[in-house]
C-alpha positions in Angstrom: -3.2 20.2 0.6 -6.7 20.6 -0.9 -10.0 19.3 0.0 -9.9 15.2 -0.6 -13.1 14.0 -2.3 -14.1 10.3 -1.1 -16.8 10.0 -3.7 -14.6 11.4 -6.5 -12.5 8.9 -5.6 -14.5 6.1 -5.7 -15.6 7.3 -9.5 -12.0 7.9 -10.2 -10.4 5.0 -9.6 -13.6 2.6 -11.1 -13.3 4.9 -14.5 -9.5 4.5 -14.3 -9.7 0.9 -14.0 -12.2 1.0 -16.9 -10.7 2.7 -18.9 -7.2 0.7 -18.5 -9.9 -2.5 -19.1 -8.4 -4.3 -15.7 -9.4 -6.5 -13.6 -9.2 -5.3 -9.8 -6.5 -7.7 -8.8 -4.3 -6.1 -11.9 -5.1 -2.7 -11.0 -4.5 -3.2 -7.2 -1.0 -4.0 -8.2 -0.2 -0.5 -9.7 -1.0 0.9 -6.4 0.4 -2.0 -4.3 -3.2 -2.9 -3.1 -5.4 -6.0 -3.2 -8.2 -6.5 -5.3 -10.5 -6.0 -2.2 -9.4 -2.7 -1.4 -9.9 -1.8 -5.4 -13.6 -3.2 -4.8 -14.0 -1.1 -1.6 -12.4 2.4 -2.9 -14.6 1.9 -6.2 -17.5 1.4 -4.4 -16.8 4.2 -1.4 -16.7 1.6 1.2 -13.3 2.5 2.2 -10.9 5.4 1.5 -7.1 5.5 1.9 -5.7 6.9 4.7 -3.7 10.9 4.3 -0.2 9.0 4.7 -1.1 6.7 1.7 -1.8 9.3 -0.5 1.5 10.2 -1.5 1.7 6.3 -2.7 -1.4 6.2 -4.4 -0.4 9.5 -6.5 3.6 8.2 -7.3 1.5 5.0 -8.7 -1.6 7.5 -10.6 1.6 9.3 -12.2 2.2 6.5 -14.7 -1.0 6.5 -15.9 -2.6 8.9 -18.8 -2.7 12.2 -17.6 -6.3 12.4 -18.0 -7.0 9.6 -15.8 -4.9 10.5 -13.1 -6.1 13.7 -12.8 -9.3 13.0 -11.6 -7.5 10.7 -8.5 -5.2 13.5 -8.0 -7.9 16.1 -7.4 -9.9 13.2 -5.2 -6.9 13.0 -2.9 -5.9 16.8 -2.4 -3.8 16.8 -4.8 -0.9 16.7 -2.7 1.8 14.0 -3.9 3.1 13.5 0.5 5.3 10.3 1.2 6.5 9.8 -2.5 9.6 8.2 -1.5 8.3 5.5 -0.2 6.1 4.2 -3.1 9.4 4.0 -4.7 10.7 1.7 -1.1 7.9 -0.8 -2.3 8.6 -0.9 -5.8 10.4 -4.2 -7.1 12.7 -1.9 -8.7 13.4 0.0 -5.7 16.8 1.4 -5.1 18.1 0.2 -1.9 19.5 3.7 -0.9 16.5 5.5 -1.6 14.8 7.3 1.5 11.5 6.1 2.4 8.6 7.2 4.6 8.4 4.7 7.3 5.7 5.4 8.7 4.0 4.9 4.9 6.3 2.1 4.2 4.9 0.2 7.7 1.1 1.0 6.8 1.3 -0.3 3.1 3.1 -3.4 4.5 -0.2 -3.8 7.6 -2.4 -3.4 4.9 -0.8 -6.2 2.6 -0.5 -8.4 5.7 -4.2 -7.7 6.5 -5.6 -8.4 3.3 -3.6 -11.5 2.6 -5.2 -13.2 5.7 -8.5 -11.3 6.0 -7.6 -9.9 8.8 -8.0 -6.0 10.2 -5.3 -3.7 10.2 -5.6 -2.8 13.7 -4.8 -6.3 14.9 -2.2 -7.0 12.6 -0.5 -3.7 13.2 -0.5 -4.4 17.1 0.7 -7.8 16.6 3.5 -6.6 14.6 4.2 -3.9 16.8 4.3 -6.3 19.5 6.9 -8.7 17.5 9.0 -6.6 16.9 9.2 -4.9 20.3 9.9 -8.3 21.4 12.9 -8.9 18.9 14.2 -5.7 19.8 14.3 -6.4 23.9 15.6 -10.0 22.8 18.5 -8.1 20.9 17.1 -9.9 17.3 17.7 -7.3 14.4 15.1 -7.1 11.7 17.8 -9.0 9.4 17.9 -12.1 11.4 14.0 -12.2 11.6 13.5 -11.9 7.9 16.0 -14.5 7.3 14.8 -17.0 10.1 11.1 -17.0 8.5 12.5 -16.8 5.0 14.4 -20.3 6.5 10.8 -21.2 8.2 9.0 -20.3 5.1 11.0 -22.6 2.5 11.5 -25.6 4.9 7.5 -25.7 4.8 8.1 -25.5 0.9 5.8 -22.7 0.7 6.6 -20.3 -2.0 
C-alpha cells in the first residue's frame, strides 16, 4: 500500500464533487456516506479510516478515470475490502463475500451520522446489543425483523 495523503484527499474528493456539480448529500451517496462526512473529508477535518478505503475506491471506480485517480493516489492506492462495498450496495448479490469488519464500520458510521452521534458510542452500544441477543439465543434475523415490526407499527418509514 502506498503513502495515503489526507490533504490530497480533501482536494480530491471537493474537485470530484465539483466537477460531477453535486451537492454533498448526492455525492455522499456514491460512497455510502453522509453529507457531513463529504463536508468533513473536503475540508480535512476528518479522514476515513484504512479499512474504508477499499469502499471508498470500489465507489471512486465508477467515476471518470481522471477524477478518481487523484482519490486513488490520496488513499494509497490500494483498492483493500472491495467486497464489501458491493455487501452495501442496493444491488448487492446476497452470496457475495463481504468484509465484516468493513461492512460493521460503514454501518456505525451510518448509524452515527443519522443521530449525531459518535462512532465510539454507537459501536459499543451495538456491540453490547448484540452480545446480549447472542447470550439470550436471539439470531440477528429475528432482531431485524422484530424492529422492522417496531419500526412500521410506529408508521415510521
Amino acid at each position: 500500500m502506498g503513502k495515503v495523503d489526507p490533504p490530497a484527499f480533501a482536494k480530491a474528493v471537493a474537485a470530484a464533487r465539483r466537477h460531477l456539480d453535486e451537492s454533498q448529500a448526492d455525492f455522499g451517496q456514491r460512497f455510502s456516506v453522509g453529507r457531513q462526512t463529504i463536508a468533513r473529508w473536503e475540508i480535512g477535518a476528518a479522514f476515513p479510516a484504512e479499512y474504508s478505503h477499499g469502499l471508498i475506491l470500489r465507489a471512486a471506480s465508477d467515476l471518470p478515470a481522471p477524477i478518481q485517480e487523484p482519490i486513488r493516489v490520496a488513499l494509497g492506492g490500494d483498492p483493500v475490502a472491495a467486497s464489501a462495498a458491493s455487501v452495501l450496495s442496493p444491488t448487492a448479490s446476497r452470496s457475495a463475500p463481504a468484509d465484516v469488519h468493513a461492512v460493521m464500520e460503514a454501518i456505525v458510521f451510518r448509524v452515527a451520522e443519522e443521530l449525531d452521534l459518535g462512532p465510539r458510542g454507537v459501536r459499543a452500544a451495538l456491540a453490547n446489543a448484540l452480545g446480549e441477543m447472542d447470550q439470550r439465543g436471539v439470531s440477528v434475523q429475528a432482531g431485524r425483523d422484530a424492529l422492522r415490526a417496531r419500526v412500521a407499527a410506529a408508521g415510521v418509514p
